[in-house]
N, C-alpha and C positions, 0 to 999 in steps of 0.2 A: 504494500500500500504506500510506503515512504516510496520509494522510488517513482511508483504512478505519479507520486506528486510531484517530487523532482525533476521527472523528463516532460514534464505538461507543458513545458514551455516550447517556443519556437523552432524549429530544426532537431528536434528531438534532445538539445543540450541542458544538462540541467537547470532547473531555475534558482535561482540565490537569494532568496526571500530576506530585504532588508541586507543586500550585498553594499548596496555605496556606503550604508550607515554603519557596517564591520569595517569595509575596504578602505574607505576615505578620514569617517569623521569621530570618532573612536580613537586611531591611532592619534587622533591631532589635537584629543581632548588629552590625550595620556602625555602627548610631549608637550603641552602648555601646563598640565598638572607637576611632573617634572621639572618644568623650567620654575615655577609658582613655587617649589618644593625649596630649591636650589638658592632662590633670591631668598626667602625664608631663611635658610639657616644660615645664607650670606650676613644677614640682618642683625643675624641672633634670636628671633622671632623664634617659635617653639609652634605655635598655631596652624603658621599657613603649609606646616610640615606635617600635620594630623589632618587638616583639611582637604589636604592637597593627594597626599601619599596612600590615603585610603580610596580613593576612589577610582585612580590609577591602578591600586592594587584589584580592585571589582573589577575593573574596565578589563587588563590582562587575564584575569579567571575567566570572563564570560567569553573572548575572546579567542583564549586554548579551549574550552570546553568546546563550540564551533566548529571549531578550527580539525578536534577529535571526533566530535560526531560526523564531520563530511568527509571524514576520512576512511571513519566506519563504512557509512552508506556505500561511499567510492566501493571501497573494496568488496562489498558484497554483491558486486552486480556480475 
């Protein structure tokens, strides 16, 4: 059934449900989180290092977890 749903897209290739929002803008919240992270402890600020550094660390989990499930699918076809 995963797979039907996968190749429902055009030319029979799979489809990447919410691919530009992994591919694109994800990685660009993680390296502004990072950068955010960085000037923080530049500062000596303690804050924008919990604020920042948690949610980069979410962003990377949901990211690998992805990243293993399409890899799963891949492989089972």
């Amino acid at each position: 059934m995963t797979v039907e749903i996968l190749t429902a897209s055009r030319d029979g290739q799979p489809a990447a449900s919410g691919g530009w929002l992994m591919e694109y803008l994800l990685p660009i919240f993680s390296i502004l989180g990072l950068i955010a992270s960085g000037i923080g402890i530049f500062q000596e600020n303690i804050l924008p290092v919990y604020y920042c550094t948690m949610p980069v660390i979410a962003i990377l989990l949901v990211r690998a977890s992805r990243n293993a499930w399409l890899l799963l699918i891949m492989e089972s076809w």
